[in-house]
C-alpha positions, 0 to 999 in steps of 0.5 A, spaced: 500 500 500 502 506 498 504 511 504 501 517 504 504 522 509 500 528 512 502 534 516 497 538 521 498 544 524 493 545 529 491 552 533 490 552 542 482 553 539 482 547 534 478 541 536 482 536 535 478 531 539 473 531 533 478 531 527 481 525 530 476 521 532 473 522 525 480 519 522 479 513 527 472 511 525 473 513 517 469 518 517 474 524 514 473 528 509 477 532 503 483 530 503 483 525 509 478 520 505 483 516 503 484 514 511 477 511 510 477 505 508 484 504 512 486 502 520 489 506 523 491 508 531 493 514 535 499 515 538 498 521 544 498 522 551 491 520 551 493 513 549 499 514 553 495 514 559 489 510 558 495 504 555 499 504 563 491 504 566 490 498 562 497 494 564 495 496 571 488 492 571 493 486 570 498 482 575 505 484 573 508 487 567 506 485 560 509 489 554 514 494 558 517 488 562 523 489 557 524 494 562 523 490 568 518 495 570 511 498 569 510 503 564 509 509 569 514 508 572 518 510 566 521 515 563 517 519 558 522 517 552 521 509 554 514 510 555 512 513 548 517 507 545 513 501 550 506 504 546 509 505 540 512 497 540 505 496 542 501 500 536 505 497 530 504 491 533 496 492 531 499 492 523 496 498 522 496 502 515 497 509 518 498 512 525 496 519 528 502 522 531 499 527 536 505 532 538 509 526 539 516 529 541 512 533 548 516 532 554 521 528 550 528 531 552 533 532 545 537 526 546 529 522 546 527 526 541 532 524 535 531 518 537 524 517 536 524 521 529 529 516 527 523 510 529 518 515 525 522 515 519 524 509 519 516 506 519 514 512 514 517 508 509 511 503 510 506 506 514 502 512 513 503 518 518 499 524 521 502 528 524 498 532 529 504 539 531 502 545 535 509 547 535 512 548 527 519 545 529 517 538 531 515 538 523 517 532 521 522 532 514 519 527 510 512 530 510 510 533 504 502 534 505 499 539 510 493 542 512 491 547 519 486 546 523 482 552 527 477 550 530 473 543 525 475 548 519 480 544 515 485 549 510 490 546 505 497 549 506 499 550 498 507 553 499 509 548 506 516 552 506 512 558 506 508 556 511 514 554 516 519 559 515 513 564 516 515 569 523 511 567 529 506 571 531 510 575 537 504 578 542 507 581 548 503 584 554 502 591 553 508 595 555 503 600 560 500 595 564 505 595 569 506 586 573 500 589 579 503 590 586 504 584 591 499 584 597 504 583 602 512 583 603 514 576 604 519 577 611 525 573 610 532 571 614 536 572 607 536 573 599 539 565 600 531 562 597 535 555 596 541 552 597 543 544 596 549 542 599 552 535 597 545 533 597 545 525 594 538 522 593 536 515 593 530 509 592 532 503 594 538 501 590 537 507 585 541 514 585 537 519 582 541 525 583 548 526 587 552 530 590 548 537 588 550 544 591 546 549 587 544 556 590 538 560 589 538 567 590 532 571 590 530 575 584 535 570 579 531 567 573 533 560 572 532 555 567 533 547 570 534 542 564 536 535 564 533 529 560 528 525 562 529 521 568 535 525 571 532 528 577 529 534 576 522 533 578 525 530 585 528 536 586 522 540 585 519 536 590 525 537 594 524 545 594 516 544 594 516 540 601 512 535 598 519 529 598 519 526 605 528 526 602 529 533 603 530 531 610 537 529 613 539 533 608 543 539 607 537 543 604 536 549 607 529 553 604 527 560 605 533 561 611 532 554 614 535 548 615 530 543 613 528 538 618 528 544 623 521 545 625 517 549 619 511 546 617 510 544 608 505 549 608 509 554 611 514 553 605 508 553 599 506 559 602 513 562 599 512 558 593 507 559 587 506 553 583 504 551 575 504 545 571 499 543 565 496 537 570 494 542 575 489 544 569 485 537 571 484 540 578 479 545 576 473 542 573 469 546 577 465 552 574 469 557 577 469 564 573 476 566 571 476 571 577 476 566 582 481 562 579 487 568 580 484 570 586 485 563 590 491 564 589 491 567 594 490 562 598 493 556 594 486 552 594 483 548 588 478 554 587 474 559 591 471 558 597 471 564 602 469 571 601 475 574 598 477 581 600 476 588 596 484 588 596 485 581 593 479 583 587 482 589 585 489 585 585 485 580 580 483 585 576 490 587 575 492 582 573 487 581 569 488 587 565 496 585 564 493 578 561 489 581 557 483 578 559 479 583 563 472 581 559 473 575 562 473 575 567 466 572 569 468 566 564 468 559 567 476 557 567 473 550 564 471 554 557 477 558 556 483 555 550 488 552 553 493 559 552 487 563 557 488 557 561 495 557 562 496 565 561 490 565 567 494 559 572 501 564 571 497 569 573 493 565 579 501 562 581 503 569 582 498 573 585 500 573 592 508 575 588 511 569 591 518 570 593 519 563 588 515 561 582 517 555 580 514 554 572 514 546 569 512 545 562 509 551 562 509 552 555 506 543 554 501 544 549 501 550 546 502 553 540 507 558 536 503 563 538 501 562 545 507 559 547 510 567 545 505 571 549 506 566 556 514 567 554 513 574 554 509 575 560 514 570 564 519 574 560 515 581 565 515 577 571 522 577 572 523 584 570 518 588 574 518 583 581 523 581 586 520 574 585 525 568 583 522 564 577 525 556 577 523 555 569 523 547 568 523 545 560 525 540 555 526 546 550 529 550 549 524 557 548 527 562 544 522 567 547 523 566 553 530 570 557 533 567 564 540 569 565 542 562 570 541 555 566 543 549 571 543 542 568 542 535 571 547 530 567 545 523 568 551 518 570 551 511 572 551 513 580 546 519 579 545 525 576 550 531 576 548 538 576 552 543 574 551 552 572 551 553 564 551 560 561 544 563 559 542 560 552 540 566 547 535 564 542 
């Protein structure tokens, strides 16, 4: 059977769902009739998830015990090749490639291209891309997708080498003033010193030293696996490992009497999964107003200081007439801009941003940039942004790389990347 390769360039407001679900049940139209009469599968997160909660039902490992453990708990690049393996393994005719490359680190990621062109030459992909650098080379046909409106690309090198649509937040509105200043012993937010973190027989990282100051912008990179989550979670309070380590948080040793809710209070918090939280139909005022308060929606009378505050930060996002919006309803860049302005309502002495560009497209991965980009200028807060890429818009003046070994990651200072 001939192949037939097939780009698709999608917009946050494009309905995706549907687009594929149509692909699936061989009910596409246009140039997609083809794929009617054809079996196909879809590689996605969301297949990703519903595949671990499969093996999961069942005593023991199945198609991941080449690993000698279960799907979660690998790595995203291991992840995505268990569930690979298992889809050819169906002798489909074509494959939807949904943002395949996400959260992939770079060594994984030309790793899994090279799996995806090798299979090209017999299968048939559609790729589904938000992002046009994950573009594959091979593929010669695209359309855009906005909404359920589906546009043929004519010039594909046009279209790709076309400038990206900078918007920026609107110079005269100035990052909203904090509520209240933070008192603390020293500038030192975070300091590890020689810190080695284990489970059971495994080193994640080793003998870290790594200090944050308060007002630095730092970038954490790392492949997938090397332990940057496991010092998220160190700096957060919510691993049980910070203890009996050299780790001093906000001025204190850790272990020595402050409570984790006393440490997230000095910490605003953002990632794509925290989306899942708010199924509720809270407006959007709600949302950045419980930041506040760091609880999952609005459940108390809120002050007239921290409303006027809300609608500040609703005027810099641009977002003032939407104010009484249910957050459910927004695209995922109103989403995002909205849980940026909700982690940093209360003007945190930390921010700490991870994936906070997952999922979005060119355009809304420019505006989240820029406002990043603000926070750092006009606040004394200190932003920790964690990422596989490289963000070309995106400005931090300290990189620190975790590298993994065979006894544990090591971590060091990397000077600032200019995109």
């Amino acid at each position: 059977m001939q192949t037939s390769h097939w780009a698709v360039f999608l917009s946050n407001n494009a309905n995706k769902h549907s687009f594929v679900q149509q692909l699936i049940n061989g009910k596409a139209s246009g140039n997609f009739e083809l794929f009617n009469t054809q079996n196909g599968v879809l590689f996605s997160s969301i297949s990703l998830n519903e595949f671990i909660e499969d093996e999961e039902k069942h005593e023991g490992w199945t198609v991941s015990k080449q690993f000698n453990r279960g799907i979660r708990n690998l790595s995203s690049g291991e992840q995505k090749k268990v569930l690979l393996g298992y889809l050819l393994s169906q002798n489909p005719d074509f494959i939807i490639l949904d943002n395949p490359f996400d959260n992939l680190d770079i060594t994984s990621q030309a790793s899994l291209l090279d799996t995806i062109t090798s299979l090209s030459e017999n299968i048939s992909v559609i790729q589904l891309i938000n992002r046009n650098r994950d573009f594959l080379p091979f593929i010669k046909h695209a359309v855009s997708l906005e909404d359920n409106k589906i546009i043929e690309i004519e010039d594909l090198n046009h279209y790709l080498s076309q400038s990206k649509i900078n918007k920026t937040s609107k110079g005269a509105v100035p990052v909203p003033p904090p509520i209240k200043e933070y008192m603390l012993e020293s500038n030192e937010l975070v300091n590890f010193r020689d810190v080695t973190v284990s489970y059971e027989d495994r080193v994640i990282v080793k003998d870290i030293n790594w200090t944050i100051n308060r007002g630095d912008f730092w970038q954490l990179v790392g492949p997938n696996g090397s332990g940057k989550t496991t010092l998220l979670t160190m700096i957060n309070g919510d691993n049980p490992k910070a203890y009996n380590q050299n780790l001093t948080l906000f001025g204190k040793r850790k272990g020595t009497g402050e409570t984790v809710w006393e440490i997230k209070q000095k910490v605003g918090y953002l990632t794509p999964s925290m989306t899942d939280l708010f199924s509720t139909r809270h407006t959007v005022e709600e949302m950045i107003i419980s930041g506040f308060l760091d609880s999952i929606g609005l459940y108390k009378k809120p002050s007239d200081m921290q409303i006027r505050l809300a609608d500040e930060w609703l005027e810099l996002i641009e977002m003032s007439h939407l104010k009484k919006a249910v957050f459910c309803s927004l695209s995922l860049g109103q989403q995002r801009l909205t849980l940026v302005a909700r982690a940093m309502v209360k003007h945190p002495p930390l921010l700490i941003l991870d994936e906070a560009m997952s999922g979005l497209d060119d355009h809304n991965a420019a505006i989240v940039s820029s406002l990043i980009n603000k926070i750092a200028a006009e606040s004394t807060t200190t932003i920790l942004f964690v990422s596989h890429r490289i963000e070309e818009g995106l400005s931090p003046n300290k990189i620190f790389e975790l590298t993994p070994t065979e006894s544990g990651s090591i971590g060091k200072v990397l000077s600032p990347f200019r995109g």
